[in-house]
LUMSETOR-589742 format. One record per residue (C-alpha): residue in one letter; x, z, y. Coordinates in steps of 0.1 Angstrom, whole numbers, padded with zeros to 4 digits. Example, Ala and Ser with C-alpha at 12.3 -4.5 7.8 and 13.67 -1.06 7.14 Angstrom:
% LUMSETOR-589742
 resn    px    pz    py
    A  0123  0078 -0045
    S  0137  0071 -0011
***
This chain:
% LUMSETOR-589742
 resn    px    pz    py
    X -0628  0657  0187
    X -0610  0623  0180
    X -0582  0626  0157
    X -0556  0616  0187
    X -0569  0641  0209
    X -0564  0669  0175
    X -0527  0655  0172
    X -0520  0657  0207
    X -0539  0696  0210
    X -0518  0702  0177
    X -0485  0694  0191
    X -0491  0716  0225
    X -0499  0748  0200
    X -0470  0739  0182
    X -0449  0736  0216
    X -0460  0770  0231
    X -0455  0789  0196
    X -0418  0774  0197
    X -0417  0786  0238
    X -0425  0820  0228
    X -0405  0823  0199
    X -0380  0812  0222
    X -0386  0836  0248
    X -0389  0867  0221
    X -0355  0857  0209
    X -0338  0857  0242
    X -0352  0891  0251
    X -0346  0909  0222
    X -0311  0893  0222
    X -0300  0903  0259
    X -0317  0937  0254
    X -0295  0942  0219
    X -0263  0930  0231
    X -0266  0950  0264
    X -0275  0983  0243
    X -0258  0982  0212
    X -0228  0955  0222
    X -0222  0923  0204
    X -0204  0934  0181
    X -0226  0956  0169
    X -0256  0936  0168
    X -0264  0922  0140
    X -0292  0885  0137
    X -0311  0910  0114
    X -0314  0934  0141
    X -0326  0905  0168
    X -0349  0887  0141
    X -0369  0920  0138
    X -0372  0929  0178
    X -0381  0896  0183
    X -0407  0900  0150
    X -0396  0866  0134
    X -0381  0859  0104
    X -0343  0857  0099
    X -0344  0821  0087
    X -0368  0813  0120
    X -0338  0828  0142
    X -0310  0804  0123
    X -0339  0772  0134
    X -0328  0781  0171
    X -0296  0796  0167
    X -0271  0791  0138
    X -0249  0812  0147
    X -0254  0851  0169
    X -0226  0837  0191
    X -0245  0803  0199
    X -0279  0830  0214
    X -0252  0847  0234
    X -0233  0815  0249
    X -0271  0804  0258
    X -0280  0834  0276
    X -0251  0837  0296
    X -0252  0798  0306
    X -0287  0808  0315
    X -0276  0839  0336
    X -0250  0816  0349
    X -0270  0788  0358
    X -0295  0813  0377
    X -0268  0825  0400
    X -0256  0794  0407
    X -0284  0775  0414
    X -0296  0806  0438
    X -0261  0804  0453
    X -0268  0764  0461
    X -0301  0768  0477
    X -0292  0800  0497
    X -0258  0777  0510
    X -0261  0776  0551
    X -0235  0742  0553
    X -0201  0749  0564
    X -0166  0743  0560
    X -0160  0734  0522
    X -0139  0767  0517
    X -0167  0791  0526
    X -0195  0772  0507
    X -0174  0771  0476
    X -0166  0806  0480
    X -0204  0815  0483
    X -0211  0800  0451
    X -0182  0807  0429
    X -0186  0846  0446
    X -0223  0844  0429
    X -0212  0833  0398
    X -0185  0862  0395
    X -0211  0888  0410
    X -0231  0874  0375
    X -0202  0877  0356
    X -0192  0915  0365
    X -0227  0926  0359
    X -0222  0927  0322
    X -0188  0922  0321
    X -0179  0935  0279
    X -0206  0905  0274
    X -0191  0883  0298
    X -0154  0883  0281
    X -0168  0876  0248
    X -0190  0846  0264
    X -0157  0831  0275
    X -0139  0838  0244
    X -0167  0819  0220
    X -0170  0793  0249
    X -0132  0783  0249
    X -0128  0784  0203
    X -0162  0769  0205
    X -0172  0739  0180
    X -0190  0709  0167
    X -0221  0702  0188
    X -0219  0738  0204
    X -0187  0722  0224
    X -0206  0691  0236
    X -0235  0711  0248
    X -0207  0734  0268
    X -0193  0708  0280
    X -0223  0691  0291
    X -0232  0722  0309
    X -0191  0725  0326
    X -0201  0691  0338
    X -0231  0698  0353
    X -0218  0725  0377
    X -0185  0703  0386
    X -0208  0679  0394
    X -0230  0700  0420
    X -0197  0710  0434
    X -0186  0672  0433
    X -0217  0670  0461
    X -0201  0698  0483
    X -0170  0681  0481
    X -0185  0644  0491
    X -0203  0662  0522
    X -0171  0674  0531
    X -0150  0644  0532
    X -0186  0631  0552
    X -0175  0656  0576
    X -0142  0646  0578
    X -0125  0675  0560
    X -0111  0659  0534
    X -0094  0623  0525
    X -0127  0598  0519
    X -0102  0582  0487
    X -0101  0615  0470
    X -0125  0608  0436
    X -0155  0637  0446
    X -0152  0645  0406
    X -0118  0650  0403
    X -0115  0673  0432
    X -0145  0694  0417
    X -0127  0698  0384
    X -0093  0707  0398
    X -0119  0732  0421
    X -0138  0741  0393
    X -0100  0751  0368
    X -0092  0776  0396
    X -0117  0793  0395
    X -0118  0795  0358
    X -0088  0801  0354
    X -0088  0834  0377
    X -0121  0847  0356
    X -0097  0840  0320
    X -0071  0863  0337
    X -0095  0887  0358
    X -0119  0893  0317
    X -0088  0893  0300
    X -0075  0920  0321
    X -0042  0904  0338
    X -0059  0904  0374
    X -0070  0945  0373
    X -0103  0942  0394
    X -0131  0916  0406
    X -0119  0925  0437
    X -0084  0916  0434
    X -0093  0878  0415
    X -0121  0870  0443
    X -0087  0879  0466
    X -0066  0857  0443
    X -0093  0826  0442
    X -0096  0824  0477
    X -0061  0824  0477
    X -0054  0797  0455
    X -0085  0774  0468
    X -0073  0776  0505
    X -0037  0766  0492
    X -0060  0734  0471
    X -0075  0723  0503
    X -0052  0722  0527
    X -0033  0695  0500
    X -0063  0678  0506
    X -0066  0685  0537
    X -0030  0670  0545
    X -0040  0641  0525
    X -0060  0632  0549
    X -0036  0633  0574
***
């Protein structure tokens, strides 16, 4: 074998060893936090499920917070992206409500997870807070395109900026899942009720804008 050809078989061990590792963290992490709590779950614990060492956990994850703000991005990210390519185009208040209704149905599922996700997501720092925010920006974004179609449609005022529609979009919604986890809104029921709410009375600025 040539000694490129070595490097190059080298360096696709070496990527599906980190891949695994990878995947045995995330599993034994979800499983532990959904069992025992995060709280209760110690990096020890998910270094031995995921039979790795402790200082091979801290290479992908400094800190036990960082696994669990990855996992629920990921969980996240799933249920939004399903919610996208499941969306049967409509008026901009239903499709926004099909996807930000997927993203709470994630949300709810583990719910005791989901409230400390948004806890470490909002006091989060250093280069954990760019990668959030990198990921916030991706989402606004994909709700930047529903907005665009809209105004294509001719829903919405064409001199609205597509981004920062989707962010003031994007802050009612998270605001109502702050208030729903931190247990000012009583049920999921009651904060879908609310958002709905509170994006109809958005749009119909916009709407009037347009007018």
């Amino acid at each position: 074998m040539r000694p490129e050809s070595r490097f190059v078989e080298s360096m696709s061990r070496r990527a599906r060893r980190k891949t695994e590792t990878l995947r045995r963290i995330e599993e034994a992490g979800w499983k532990l936090f959904i069992t025992r709590g995060y709280d209760a779950t110690s990096t020890r614990e998910i270094a031995e499920a995921a039979d790795i060492a402790a200082g091979t956990l801290f290479n992908y994850f400094p800190e036990k917070r960082n696994l669990l703000i990855h996992l629920m991005q990921r969980q996240i990210d799933d249920a939004a992206s399903e919610a996208f390519d499941t969306l049967v185009p409509s008026t901009l208040e239903l499709e926004l409500t099909h996807v930000f209704e997927a993203m709470t149905r994630c949300y709810a599922e583990e719910r005791r997870l989901s409230r400390v996700f948004i806890k470490e997501l909002l006091f989060t720092d250093g280069e954990r807070r760019a990668d959030s925010a990198a990921w916030t920006f991706d989402l606004v974004k994909r709700i930047a395109g529903l907005v665009r179609n809209a105004q294509r449609r001719g829903e919405l005022d064409p001199s609205i900026d597509p981004m920062n529609a989707a962010q003031q979009i994007f802050s009612t919604h998270y605001f109502g899942l702050v208030t729903w986890l931190g247990g000012t809104i009583p049920s999921r029921v009651a904060h879908e009720a609310q958002f709905e709410s509170s994006l109809r009375l958005l749009l119909r600025g916009l709407r009037r804008s347009a007018a």
